[in-house]
N, C-alpha and C positions, 0 to 999 in steps of 0.2 A: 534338528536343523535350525529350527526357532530361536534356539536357545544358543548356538553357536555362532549364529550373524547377530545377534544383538549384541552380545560379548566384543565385538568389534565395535572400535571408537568412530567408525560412522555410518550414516546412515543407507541403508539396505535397502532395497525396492525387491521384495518378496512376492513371487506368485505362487500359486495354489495350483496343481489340477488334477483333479478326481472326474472331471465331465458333469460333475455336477448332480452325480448318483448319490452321495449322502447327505445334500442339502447344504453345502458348504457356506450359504452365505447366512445358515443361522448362526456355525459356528467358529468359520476360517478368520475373521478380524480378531482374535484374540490368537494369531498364529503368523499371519503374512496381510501383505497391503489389496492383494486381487485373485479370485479365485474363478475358474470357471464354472459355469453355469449350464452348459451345454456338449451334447457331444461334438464332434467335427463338423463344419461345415464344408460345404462345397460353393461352387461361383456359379450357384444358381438365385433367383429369386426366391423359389420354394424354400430352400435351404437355407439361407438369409432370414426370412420371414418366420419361419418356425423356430429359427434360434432368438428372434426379439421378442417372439409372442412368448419361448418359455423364459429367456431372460425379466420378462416384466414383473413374471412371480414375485420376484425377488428386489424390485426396484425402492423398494421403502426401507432395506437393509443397507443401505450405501451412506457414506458418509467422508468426513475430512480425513484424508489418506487410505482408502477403505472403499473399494468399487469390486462389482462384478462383472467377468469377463465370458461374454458369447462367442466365443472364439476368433480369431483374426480376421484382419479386412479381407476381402477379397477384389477388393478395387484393384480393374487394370490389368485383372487375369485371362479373361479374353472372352466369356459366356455371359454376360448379361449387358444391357445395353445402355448408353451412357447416361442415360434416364434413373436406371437404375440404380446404377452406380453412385450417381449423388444420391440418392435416396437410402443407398447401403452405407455410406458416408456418415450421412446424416442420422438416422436411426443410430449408429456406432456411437455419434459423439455427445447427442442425443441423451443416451444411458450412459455415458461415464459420469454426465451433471450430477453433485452433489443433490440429491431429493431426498436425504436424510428424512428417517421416521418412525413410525413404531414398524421393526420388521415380523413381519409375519410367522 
């Protein structure tokens, strides 16, 4: 698939997902632009909070065109409280910041 969206004369926004079972952010940037890191979440805090704590593994693997993805917002879904909600926001966009580095 890699190989048949770059054959196209422009450019592609590629995501990955495996859930994050084969460790995708050692090797998905030599393949698409974002890859998940986690399985599903849900529009809970719990579920939120255990998807950035295991997104964080991976936070020195990210770079220009090149992020890891903890699965979708969940803002505005109706289970957590608006407290929360900026703070699920925040953590979100938080992690897409380029913190390029030696990835683990």
């Amino acid at each position: 698939m890699r190989d048949a969206l770059n054959a196209i004369s422009r450019s592609i926004f590629y995501s990955l997902c495996e859930w994050g079972e084969d460790d995708p952010a050692l090797w998905a940037k030599e393949v698409g632009n974002i890859w998940r890191t986690t399985d599903d979440i849900n529009d809970t805090w719990a579920s939120m909070t255990t998807a950035a704590d295991l997104n964080n593994k991976w936070a020195s693997c990210v770079g220009p065109s090149v992020w890891n993805d903890p699965d979708m917002l969940e803002v505005g879904n109706g289970w957590m409280t608006y407290e929360e909600y900026r703070g699920h926001f925040s953590i979100w966009a938080l992690m897409k910041e380029l913190l390029s580095g030696n990835c683990v």
